[in-house]
C-alpha positions in Angstrom: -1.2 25.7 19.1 -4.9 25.9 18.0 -5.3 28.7 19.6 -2.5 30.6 17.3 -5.6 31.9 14.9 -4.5 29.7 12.2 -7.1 29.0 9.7 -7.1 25.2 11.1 -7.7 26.5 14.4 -11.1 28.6 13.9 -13.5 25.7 13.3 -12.0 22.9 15.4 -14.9 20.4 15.4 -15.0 20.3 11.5 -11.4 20.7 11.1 -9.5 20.0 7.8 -6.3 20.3 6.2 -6.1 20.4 3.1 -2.6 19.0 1.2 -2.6 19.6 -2.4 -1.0 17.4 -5.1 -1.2 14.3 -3.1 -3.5 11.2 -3.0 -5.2 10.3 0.6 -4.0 6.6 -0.4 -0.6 8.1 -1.1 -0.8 10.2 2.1 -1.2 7.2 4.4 0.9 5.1 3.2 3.6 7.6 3.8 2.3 8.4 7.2 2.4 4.9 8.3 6.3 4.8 6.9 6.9 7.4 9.3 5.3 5.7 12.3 5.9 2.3 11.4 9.2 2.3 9.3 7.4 0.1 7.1 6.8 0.6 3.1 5.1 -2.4 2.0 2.1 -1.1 -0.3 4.7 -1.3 -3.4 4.6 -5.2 -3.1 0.4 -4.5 -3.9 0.9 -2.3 -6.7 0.6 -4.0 -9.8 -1.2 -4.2 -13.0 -1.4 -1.2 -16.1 -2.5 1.6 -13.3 0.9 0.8 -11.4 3.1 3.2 -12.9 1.4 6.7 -12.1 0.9 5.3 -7.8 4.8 4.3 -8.2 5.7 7.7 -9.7 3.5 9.6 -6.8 5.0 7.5 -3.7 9.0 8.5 -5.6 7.4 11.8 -6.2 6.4 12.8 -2.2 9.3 11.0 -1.2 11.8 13.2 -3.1 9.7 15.9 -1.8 10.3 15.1 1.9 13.6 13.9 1.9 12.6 10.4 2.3 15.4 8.7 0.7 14.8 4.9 2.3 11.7 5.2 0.2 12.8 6.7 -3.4 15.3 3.6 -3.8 12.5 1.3 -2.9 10.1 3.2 -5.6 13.3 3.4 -8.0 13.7 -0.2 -7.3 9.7 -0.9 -8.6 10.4 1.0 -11.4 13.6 -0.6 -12.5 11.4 -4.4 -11.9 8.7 -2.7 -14.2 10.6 -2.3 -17.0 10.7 -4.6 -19.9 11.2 -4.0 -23.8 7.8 -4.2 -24.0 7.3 -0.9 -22.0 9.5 1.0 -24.8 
């Protein structure tokens, strides 16, 4: 496979792929869903930044067909709102 001539195959040693319009944090988290089966970082997200991570994990998610996910995220979103938040 690295031997194809992809662009990820011609420097091996300082490989990197580069995946655009996604957080590293978001990344890994996703990652370890898919090896694990576990989502537990939305039980960590809390606090006035919360809502942009919660939209990025429901936005990847949607992306990549990862339904068990988007109702967990949908889920947050629901326990984050409050009259307040109108």
């Amino acid at each position: 496979m690295l031997r194809a001539g992809l662009s990820e195959s011609k420097n091996v040693r300082g490989c990197e792929v580069k995946i655009d319009g996604v957080s590293y944090q978001c990344f890994y988290e996703i990652m370890k869903y898919l090896y694990t089966g576990k989502f537990e970082i939305l039980q960590q997200i809390n606090g006035p930044n919360a809502l942009p991570k919660v939209v990025e994990y429901l936005r990847i998610a949607d992306k990549e067909f990862l339904e068990d996910v988007k109702i967990l995220c949908e889920h947050k979103l629901i326990s984050m709102c409050n009259l307040e938040s109108f």
